[in-house]
SENU-453133 format. One line per field, with one value per residue: residue in one letter; x, y, z of N, C-alpha, C in turn. Coordinates in steps of 0.2 Angstrom, whole numbers, m for minus. Each point is the difference from the previous one (the first is absolute). Example, Ala and Ser with C-alpha at 12.3 -4.5 7.8 and 13.67 -1.06 7.14 Angstrom:
BEGIN
res <- c(a; s) .
n.u <- c(66; m2) .
n.v <- c(m28; 5) .
n.w <- c(39; m4) .
ca.u <- c(m4; 4) .
ca.v <- c(6; 6) .
ca.w <- c(0; 1) .
c.u <- c(4; m4) .
c.v <- c(6; 5) .
c.w <- c(0; 3) .
//
This chain:
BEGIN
res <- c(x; x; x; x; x; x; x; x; x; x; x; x; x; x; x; x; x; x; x; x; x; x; x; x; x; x; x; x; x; x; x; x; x; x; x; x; x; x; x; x; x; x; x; x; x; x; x; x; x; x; x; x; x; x; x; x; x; x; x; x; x; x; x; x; x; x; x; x; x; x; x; x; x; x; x; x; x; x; x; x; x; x; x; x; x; x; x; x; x; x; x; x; x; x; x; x; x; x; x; x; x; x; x; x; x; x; x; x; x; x; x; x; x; x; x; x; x; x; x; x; x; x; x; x; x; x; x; x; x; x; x; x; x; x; x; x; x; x; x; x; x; x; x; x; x; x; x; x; x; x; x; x; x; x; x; x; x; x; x; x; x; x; x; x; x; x; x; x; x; x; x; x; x; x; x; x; x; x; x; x; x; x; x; x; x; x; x; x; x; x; x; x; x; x; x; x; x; x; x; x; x; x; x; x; x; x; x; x; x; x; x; x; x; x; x; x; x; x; x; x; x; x; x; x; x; x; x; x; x; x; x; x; x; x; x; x; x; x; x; x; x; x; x; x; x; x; x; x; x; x; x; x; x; x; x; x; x; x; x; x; x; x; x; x; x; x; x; x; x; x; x) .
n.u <- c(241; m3; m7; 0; m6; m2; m5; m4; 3; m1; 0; m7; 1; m2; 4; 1; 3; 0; 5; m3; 2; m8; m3; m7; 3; m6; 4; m4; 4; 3; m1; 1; 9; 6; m4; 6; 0; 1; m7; 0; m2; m5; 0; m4; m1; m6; 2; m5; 0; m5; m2; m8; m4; 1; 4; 0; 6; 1; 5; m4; m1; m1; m7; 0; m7; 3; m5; m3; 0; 4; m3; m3; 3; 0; 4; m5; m3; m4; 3; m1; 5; m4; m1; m5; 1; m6; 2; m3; m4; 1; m4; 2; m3; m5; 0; m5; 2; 6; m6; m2; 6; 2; 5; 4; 6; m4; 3; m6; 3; 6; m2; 6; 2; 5; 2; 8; 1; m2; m1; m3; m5; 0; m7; 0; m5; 0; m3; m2; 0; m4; m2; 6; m5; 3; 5; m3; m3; 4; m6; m2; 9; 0; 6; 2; 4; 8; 1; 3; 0; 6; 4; m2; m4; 0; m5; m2; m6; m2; m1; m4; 5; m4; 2; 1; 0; 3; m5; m1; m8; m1; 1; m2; m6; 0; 5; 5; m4; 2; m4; m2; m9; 1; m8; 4; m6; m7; m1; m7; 7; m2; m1; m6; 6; 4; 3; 2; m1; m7; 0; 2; m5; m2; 3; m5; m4; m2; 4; m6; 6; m6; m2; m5; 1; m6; m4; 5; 2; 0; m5; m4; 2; 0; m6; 0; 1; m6; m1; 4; m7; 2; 0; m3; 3; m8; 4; 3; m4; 5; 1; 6; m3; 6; m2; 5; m3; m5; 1; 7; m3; m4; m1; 0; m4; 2; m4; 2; m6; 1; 4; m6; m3; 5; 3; m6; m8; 5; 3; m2; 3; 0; m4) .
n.v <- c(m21; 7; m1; 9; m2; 1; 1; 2; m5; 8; 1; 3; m1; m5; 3; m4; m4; m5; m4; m9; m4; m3; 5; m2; m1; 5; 4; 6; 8; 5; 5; 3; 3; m1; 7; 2; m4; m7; 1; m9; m2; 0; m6; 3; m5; 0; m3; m4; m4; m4; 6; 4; 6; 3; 6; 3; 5; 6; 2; 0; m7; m1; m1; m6; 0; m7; 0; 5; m5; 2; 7; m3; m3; 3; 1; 2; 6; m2; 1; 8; 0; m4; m3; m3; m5; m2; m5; 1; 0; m4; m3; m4; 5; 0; 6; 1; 1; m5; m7; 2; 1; m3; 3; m3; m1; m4; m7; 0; m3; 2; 0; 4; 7; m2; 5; 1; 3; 4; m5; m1; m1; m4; 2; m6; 0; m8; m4; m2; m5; m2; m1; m4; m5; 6; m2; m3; 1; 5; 2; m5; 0; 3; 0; 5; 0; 0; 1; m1; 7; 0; 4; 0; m2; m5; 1; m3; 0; m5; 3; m2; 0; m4; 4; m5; 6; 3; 5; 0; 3; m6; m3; 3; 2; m7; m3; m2; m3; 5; 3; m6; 4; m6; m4; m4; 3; m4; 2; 1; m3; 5; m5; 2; 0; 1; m1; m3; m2; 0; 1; m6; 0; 5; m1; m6; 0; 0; m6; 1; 8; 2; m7; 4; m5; m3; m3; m5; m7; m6; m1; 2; 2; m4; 3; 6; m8; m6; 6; m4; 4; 7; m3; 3; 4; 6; 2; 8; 6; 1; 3; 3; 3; 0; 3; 7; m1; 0; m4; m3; m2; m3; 4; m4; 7; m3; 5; 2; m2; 1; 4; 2; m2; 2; 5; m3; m1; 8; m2; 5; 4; 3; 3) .
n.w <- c(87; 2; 2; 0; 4; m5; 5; m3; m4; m1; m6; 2; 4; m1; m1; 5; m8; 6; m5; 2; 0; m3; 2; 1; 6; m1; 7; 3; 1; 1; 2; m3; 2; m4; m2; m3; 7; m7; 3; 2; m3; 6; m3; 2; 2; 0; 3; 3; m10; m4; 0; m3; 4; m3; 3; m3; 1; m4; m5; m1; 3; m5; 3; m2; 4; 1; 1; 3; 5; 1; 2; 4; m4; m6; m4; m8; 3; m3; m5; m3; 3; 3; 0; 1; 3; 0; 0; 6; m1; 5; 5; m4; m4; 6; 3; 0; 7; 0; m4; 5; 7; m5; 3; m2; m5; m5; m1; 1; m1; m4; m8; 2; 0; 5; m1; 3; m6; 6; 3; m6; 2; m1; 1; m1; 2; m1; m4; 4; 2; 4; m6; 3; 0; 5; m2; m7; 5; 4; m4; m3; 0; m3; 0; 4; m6; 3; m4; 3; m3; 4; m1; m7; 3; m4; 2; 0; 2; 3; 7; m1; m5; m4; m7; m4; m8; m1; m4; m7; 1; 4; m4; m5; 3; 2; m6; 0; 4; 2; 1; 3; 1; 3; m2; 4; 3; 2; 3; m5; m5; m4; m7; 2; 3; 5; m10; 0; m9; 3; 5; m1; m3; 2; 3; m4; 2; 6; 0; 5; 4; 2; 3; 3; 3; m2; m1; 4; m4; 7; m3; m1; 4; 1; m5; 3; 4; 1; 1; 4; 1; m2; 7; 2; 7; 2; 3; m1; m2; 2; m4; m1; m6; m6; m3; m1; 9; m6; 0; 0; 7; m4; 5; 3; 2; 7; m1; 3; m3; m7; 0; 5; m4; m6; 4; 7; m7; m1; m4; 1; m4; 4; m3) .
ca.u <- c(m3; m5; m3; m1; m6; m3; m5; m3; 7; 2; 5; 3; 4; 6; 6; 6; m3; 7; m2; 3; 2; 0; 0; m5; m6; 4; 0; m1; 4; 1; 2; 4; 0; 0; m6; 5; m1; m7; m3; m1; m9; 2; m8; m2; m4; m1; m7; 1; 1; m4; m5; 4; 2; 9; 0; 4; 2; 5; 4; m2; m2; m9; m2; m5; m1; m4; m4; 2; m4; m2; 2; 2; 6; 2; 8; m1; m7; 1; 0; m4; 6; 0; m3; m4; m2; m4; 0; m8; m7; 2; 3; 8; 1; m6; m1; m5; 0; 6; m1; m8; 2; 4; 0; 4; m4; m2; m3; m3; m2; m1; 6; 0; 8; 1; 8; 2; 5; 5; 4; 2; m3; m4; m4; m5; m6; 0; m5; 3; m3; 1; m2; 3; m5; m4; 3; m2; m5; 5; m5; m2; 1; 5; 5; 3; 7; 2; 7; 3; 9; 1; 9; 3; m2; m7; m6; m5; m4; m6; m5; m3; 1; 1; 1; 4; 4; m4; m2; 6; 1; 2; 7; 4; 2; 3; 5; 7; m1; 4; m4; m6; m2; m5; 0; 2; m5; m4; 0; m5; m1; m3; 3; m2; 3; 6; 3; 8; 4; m4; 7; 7; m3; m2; 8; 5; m2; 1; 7; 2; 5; m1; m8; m3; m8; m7; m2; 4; 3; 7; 1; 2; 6; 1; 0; 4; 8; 1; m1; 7; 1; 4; m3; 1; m5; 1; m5; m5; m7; 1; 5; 2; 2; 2; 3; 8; 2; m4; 2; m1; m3; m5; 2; m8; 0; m5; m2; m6; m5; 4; 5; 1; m3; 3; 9; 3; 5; 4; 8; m2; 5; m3; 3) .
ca.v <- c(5; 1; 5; 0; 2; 8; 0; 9; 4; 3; m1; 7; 0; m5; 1; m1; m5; m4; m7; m1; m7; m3; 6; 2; 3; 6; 3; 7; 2; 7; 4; 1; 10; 2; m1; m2; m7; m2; m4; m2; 0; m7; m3; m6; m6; m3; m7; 0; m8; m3; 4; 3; 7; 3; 6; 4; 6; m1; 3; 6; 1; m4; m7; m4; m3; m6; m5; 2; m3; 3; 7; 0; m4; 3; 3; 5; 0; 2; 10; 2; m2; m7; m8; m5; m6; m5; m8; m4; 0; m3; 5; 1; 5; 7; 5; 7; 7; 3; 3; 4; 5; 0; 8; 1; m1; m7; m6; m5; m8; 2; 0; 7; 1; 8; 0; 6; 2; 6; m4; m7; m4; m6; m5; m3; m6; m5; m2; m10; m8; m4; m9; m4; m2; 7; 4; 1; 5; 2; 4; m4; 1; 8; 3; 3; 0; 9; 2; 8; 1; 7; m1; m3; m5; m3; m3; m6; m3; m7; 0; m8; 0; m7; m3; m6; 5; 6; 1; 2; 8; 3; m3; 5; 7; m1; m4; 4; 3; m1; m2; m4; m2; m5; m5; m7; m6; 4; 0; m5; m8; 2; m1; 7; 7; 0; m6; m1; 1; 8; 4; m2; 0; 6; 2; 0; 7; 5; m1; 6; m3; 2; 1; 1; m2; 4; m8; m4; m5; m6; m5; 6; 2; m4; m1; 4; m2; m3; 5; 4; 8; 2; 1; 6; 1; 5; m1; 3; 0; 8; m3; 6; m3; 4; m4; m3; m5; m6; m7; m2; m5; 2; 1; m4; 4; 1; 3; 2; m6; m7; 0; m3; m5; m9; 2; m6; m5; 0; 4; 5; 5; 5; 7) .
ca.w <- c(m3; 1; m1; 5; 0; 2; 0; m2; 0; m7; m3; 2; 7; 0; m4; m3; 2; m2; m3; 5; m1; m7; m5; m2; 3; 4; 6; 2; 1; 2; m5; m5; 3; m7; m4; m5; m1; m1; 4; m7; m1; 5; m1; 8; 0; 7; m1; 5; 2; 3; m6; m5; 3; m2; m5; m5; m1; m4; 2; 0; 7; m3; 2; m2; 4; m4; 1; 8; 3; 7; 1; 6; 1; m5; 4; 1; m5; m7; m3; m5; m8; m1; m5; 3; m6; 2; m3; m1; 7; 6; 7; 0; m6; m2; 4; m6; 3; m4; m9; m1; 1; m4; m2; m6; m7; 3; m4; 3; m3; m7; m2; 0; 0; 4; 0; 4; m4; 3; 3; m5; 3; m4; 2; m6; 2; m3; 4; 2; 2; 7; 0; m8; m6; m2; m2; m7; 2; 5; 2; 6; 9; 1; 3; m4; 2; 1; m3; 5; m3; 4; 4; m2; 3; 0; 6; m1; 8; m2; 1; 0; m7; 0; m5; m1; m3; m3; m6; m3; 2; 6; m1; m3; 5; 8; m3; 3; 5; 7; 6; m1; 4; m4; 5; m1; 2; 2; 9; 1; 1; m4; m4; m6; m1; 0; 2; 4; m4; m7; 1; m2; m7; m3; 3; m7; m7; 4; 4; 6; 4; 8; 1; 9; 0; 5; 2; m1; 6; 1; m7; m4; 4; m1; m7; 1; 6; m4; m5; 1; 1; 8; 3; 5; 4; 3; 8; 0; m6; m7; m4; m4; m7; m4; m9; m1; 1; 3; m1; m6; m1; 3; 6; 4; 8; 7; 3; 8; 3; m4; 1; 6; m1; m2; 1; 3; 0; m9; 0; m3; 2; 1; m2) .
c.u <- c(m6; m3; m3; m6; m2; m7; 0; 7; m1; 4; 2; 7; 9; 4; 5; m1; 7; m3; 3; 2; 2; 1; m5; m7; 4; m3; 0; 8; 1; m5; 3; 0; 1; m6; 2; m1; m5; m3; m3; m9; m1; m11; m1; m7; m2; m6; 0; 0; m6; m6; 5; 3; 5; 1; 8; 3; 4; 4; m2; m6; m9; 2; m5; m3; m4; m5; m1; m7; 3; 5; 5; 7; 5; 6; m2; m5; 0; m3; m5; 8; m1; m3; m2; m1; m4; 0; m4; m5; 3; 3; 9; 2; m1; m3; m6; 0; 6; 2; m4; 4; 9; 2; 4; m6; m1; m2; m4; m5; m3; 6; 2; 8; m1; 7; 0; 7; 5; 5; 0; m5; m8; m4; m5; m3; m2; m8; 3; m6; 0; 0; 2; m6; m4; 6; 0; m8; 1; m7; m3; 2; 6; 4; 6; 8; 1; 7; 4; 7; 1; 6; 3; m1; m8; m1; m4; m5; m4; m6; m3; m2; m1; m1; 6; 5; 0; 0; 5; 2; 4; 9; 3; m1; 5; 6; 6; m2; 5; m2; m7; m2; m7; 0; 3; m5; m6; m2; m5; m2; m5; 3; m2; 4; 7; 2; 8; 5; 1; 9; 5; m2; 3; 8; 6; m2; 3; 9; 3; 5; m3; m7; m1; m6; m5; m2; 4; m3; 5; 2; 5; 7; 4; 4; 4; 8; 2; 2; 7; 0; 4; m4; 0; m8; 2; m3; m6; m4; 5; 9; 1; 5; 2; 1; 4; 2; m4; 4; 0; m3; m8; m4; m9; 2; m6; m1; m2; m4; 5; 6; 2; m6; 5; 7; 2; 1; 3; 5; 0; 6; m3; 3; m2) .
c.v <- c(2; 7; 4; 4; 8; 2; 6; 3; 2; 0; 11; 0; m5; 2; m5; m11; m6; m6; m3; m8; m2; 8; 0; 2; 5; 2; 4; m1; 5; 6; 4; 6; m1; m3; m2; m8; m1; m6; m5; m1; m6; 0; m2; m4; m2; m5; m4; m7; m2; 2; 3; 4; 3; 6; 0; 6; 0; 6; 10; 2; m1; m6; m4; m5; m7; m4; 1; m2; 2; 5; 1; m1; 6; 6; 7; 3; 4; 8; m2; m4; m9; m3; m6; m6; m5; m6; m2; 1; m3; m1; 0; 3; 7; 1; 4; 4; 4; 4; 6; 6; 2; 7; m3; m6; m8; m3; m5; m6; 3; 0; 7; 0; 9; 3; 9; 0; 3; m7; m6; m5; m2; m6; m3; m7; m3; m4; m8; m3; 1; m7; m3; 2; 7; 3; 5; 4; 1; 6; m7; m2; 6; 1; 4; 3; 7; 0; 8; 0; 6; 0; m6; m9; m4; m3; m6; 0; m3; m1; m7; m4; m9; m3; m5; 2; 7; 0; 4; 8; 1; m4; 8; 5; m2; m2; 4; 5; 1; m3; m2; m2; m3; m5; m6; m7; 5; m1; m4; m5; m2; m5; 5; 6; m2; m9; m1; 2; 7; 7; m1; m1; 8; 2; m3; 8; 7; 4; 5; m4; m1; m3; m2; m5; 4; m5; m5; m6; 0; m3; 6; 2; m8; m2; 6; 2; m4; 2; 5; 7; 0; 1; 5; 2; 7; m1; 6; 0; 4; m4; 6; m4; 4; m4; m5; m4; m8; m7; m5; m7; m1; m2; m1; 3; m1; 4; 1; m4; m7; m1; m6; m6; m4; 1; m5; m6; m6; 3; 8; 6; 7; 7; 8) .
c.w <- c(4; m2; 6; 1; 2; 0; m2; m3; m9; m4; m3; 5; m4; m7; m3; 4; 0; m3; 4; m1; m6; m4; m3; 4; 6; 7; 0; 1; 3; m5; m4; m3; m9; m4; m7; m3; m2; 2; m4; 4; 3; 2; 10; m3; 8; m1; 9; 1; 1; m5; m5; 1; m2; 1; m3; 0; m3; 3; m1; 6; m2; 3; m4; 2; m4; 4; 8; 3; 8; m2; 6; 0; m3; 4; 0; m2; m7; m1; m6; m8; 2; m3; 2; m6; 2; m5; m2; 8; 1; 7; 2; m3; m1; 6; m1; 4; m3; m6; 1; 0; m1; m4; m8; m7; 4; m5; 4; m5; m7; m3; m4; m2; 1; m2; 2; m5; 5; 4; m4; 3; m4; 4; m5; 4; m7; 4; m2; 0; 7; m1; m8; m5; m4; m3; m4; 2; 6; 5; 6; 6; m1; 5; m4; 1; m1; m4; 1; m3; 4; 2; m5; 0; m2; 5; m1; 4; m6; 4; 3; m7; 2; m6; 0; m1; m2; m6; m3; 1; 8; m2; m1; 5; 5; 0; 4; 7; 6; 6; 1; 8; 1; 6; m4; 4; 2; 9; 3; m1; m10; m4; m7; 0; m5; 3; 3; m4; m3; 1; m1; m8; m1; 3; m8; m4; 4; 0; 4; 2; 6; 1; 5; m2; 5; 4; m2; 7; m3; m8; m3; 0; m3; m8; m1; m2; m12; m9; m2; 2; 8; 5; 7; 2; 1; 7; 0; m4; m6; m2; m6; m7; m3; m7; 0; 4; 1; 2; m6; m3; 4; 9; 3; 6; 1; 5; 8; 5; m4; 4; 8; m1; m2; m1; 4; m2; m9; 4; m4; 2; 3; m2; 4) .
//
């Protein structure tokens, strides 16, 4: 299986999409002369492994930008129809020349809900815990989750979440989720954040079939492997989804920077 990298690549432009291996993850294709044909609805995801940085487009060609700490990097620049979501202040999360100059609507470290009925698309920010012991007063180390429904598809981002578990409110928003992108450990060495279990905790409630980690180790990957999930790597940053065909069991991708950190050394399938 694989996926094939499109830098700056629209989903104005790309018509017509092949499934290709297991059948649930999808390759640009051709274009596509019979307008008769219907085109099914295909999520791009890009994350660069390693942070949180995500963006999002859907199939009506809206981007939604999560947690962007270098611009610089970004496939493509954002329009007045986007979406910005900030987690939380910190330097791996937040840009302020970015937020400042941010042409589309914007969630920045609050709890809101946005929606655009013309394309069925639903953003709702959750406020979290950064620190187990706060969880029951979440205003003392605030972080904040995204729950994105778009193309049919639930989103997950967690952000630097380091409750033990979630609350009952965040059980019922986030429950049956497709896809979950979360940290699996914290980068600093931190035991205040994100503990090693805390994701494989919120993965029972969650039951995404799809989870990208952000910050990951070795261990981790490890407890991953332990866990029975499917495991796979993307080499590049972007990876295209559709519904219908997600996977039928739950799938731990490696992305980008991840992908070439620890595909050397697991037995990992590439897609």
């Amino acid at each position: 299986m694989r996926i094939r990298h499109q830098r700056g690549c629209s989903f104005k432009s790309i018509s017509i999409f092949i499934i290709i291996s297991h059948g649930w993850l999808l390759s640009c294709g051709c274009y596509l002369k019979d307008k008769s044909v219907s085109v099914p609805k295909v999520l791009e995801i890009r994350n660069c492994g390693g942070i949180p940085q995500t963006e999002i487009q859907t199939s009506s060609g809206i981007r939604i930008y999560i947690d962007i700490a270098d611009p610089e990097s970004l496939s493509v620049k954002p329009s007045s129809g986007d979406y910005l979501l900030i987690s939380r202040g910190h330097f791996d999360h937040w840009d302020g020349a970015f937020i400042d100059n941010f042409p589309g609507k914007k969630i920045i470290v609050e709890e809101k809900t946005l929606q655009d009925n013309s394309i069925g698309l639903s953003i709702r920010s959750v406020i979290a815990s950064r620190l187990d012991n706060n969880t029951d007063c979440p205003e003392k180390s605030p972080v904040y989750l995204f729950m994105i429904a778009v193309d049919g598809l639930k989103i997950a981002f967690f952000g630097d979440i380091g409750q033990k578990k979630l609350t009952l409110t965040q059980e019922r928003i986030f429950s049956d989720t497709d896809i979950a992108i979360m940290p699996f450990s914290y980068p600093h060495g931190s035991t205040l954040t994100v503990d090693g279990q805390n994701a494989f905790n919120y993965q029972k409630i969650l039951k995404a079939k799809i989870l990208i980690p952000t910050h990951c180790d070795e261990e981790r990957v490890f407890d991953a492997i332990h866990a029975s999930y499917e495991m796979a790597y993307v080499s590049s940053d972007m990876m295209l989804i559709e519904k219908g065909s997600l996977p039928k069991e739950t799938t731990f991708i490696l992305m980008d920077y991840l992908s070439r950190t620890f595909c050397g050394r697991f037995v990992i399938r590439k897609i």
